[in-house]
C-alpha positions in Angstrom: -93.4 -26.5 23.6 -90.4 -24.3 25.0 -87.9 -23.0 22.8 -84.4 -22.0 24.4 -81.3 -20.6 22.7 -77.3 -20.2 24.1 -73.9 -20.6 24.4 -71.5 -22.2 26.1 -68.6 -20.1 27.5 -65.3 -21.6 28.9 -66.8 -20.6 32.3 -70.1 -22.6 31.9 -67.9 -25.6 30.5 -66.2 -25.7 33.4 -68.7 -25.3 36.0 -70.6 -28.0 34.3 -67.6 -30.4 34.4 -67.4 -29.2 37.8 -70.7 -30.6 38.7 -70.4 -33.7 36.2 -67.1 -34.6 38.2 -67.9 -33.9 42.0 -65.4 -36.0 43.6 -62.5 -34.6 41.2 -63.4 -31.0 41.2 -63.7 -31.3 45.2 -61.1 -33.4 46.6 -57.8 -33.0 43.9 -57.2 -29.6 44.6 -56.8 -30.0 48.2 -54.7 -33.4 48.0 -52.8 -31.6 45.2 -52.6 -28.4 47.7 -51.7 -30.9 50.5 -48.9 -32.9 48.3 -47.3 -29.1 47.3 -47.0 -28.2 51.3 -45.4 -31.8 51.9 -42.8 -30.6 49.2 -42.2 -27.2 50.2 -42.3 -28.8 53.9 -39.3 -31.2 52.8 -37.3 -28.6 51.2 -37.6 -26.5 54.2 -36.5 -29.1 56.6 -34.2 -31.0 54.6 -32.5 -28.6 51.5 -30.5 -32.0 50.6 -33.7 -33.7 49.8 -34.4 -31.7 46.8 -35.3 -34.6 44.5 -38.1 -35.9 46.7 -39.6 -32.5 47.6 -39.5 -31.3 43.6 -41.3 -34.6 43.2 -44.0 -34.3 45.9 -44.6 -30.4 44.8 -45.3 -31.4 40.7 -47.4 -34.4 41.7 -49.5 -31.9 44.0 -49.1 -29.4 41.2 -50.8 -32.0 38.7 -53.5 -32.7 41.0 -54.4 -29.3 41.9 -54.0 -27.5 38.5 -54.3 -30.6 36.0 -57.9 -31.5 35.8 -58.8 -27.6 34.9 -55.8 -27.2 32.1 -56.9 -30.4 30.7 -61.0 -29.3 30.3 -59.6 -25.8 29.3 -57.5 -27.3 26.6 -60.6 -29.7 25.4 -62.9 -26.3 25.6 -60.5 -24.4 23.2 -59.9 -27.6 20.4 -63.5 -28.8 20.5 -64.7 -25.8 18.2 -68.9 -27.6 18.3 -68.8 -26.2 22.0 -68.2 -22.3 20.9 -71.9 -22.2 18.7 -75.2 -21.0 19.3 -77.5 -23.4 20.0 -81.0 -24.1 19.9 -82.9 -26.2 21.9 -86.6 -27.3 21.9 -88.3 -29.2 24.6 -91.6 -30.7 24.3 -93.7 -33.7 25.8 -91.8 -36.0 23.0 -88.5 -35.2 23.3 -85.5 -32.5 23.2 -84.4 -31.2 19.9 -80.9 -29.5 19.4 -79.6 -27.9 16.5 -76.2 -25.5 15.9 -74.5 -24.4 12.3 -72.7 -27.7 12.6 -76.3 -30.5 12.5 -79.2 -31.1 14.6 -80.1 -33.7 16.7 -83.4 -35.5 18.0 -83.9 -37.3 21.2 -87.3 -39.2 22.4 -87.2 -38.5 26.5 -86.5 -42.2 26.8 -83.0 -41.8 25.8 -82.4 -39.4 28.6 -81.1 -41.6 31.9 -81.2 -38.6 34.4 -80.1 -35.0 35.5 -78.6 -32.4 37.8 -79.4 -29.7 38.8 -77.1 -27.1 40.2 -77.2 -23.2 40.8 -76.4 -22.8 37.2 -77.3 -25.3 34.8 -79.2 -28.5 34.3 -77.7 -31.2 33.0 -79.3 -34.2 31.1 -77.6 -37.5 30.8 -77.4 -39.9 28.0 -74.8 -42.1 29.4 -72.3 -41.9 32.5 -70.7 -39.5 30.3 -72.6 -37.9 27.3 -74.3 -34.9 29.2 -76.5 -31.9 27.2 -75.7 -28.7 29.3 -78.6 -26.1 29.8 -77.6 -23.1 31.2 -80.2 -21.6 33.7 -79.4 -17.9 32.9 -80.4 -18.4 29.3 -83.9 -19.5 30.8 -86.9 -16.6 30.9 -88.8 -15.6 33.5 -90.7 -18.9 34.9 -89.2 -21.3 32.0 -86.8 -22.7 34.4 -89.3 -24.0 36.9 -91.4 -25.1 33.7 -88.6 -27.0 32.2 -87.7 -29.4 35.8 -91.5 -30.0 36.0 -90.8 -31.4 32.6 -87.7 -32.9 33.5 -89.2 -34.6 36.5 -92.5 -35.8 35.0 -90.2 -37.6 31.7 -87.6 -38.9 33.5 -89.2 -40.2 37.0 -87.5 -42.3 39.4 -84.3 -41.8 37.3 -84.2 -38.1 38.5 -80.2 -37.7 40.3 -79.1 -41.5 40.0 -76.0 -42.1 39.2 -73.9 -45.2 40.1 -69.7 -44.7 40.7 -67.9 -44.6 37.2 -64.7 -46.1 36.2 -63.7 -42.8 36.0 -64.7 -42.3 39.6 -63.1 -45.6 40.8 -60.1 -44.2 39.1 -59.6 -40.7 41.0 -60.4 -42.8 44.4 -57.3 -44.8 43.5 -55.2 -41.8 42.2 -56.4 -40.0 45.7 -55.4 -42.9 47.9 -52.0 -43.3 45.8 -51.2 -39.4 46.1 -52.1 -39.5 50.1 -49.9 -42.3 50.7 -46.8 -40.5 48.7 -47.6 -37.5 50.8 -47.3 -39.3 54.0 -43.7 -40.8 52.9 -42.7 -37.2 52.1 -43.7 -36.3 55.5 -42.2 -38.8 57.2 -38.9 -38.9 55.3 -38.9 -34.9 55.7 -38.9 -35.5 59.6 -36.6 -38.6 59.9 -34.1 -36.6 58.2 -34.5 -33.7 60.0 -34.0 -34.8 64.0 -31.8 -34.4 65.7 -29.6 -37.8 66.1 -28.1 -37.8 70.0 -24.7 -38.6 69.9 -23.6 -42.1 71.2 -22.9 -42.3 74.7 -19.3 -43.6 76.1 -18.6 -45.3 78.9 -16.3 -44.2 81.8 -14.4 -46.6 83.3 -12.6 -46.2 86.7 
């Protein structure tokens, strides 16, 4: 039986969500980062276009910035997140408890986990996760506690299948590339040159 006690800061709640939502955490920033140049590109180019640069720069400013402001907000309302928690693994199951209640689970009800540099996270469902930070692990408890992980959960160690929620920020990616390419391409239409039509001499 291994006994482990923590906390959760904002900074462990966001790294977790970090690793929870690869594809988000990864790819929005630099979409949203891309979307914000295609703004600042058009205003550059074309001051007349404000209204289409203003709208590519807060749709990149959404992506970039939103997903972080929204798990900060959730971090700071959700008041079970800020306790002190106590976790006990054994060959049965995990047990949790916190001020707020206790909970039991049989290793059965655990679908699978990552690992990353930080923390070790065990699913319940595609998106009920327990977070375990590593640093709050002593000296060899860490190693002790994925040979348990491993042994429990088997062949259902790092599977995951794409979410809705993944199938979503595919869509929202593609929809926000395609609105940066119009910027772009409106941005340089407007700014060429246009030759000046040619006239005829007659003799």
């Amino acid at each position: 039986m291994q006994r482990l006690e923590y906390t959760l800061s904002k900074r462990d709640f966001l790294e977790a969500q970090r690793a929870h939502q690869v594809w988000a955490s990864r790819f929005l920033p630099i979409v949203g980062g891309l979307l914000m140049l295609a703004g600042v590109f058009t205003l550059v180019q074309d001051p007349k276009n404000m209204g289409n640069a203003l709208a590519g720069f807060l749709i990149g400013a959404a992506l970039a910035f939103g997903q972080r402001i929204l798990l900060s907000y959730r971090y700071q309302q959700d008041k079970r997140l800020h306790d002190r928690f106590i976790a006990t693994f054994s060959e049965e199951g995990i047990e949790i408890s916190a001020s707020t209640g206790s909970s039991k689970h049989e290793w059965n009800a655990f679908t699978r986990y990552i690992e990353t540099k930080g923390f070790f996270l065990l699913y319940q469902g595609p998106a009920c996760m327990n977070i375990f930070p590593k640093g709050c692990f002593g000296s060899g408890e860490a190693d002790a506690f994925r040979s348990l992980v491993q042994q429990r959960l088997g062949n259902n160690v790092n599977r995951k299948r794409l979410s809705p929620s993944v199938w979503f920020f595919i869509v929202v990616v593609a929809v926000a590339f395609v609105l940066m390419l119009m910027v772009i391409r409106n941005a340089v239409r407007q700014s060429a040159p246009r030759s000046a039509p040619q006239t005829q001499s007659t003799n």
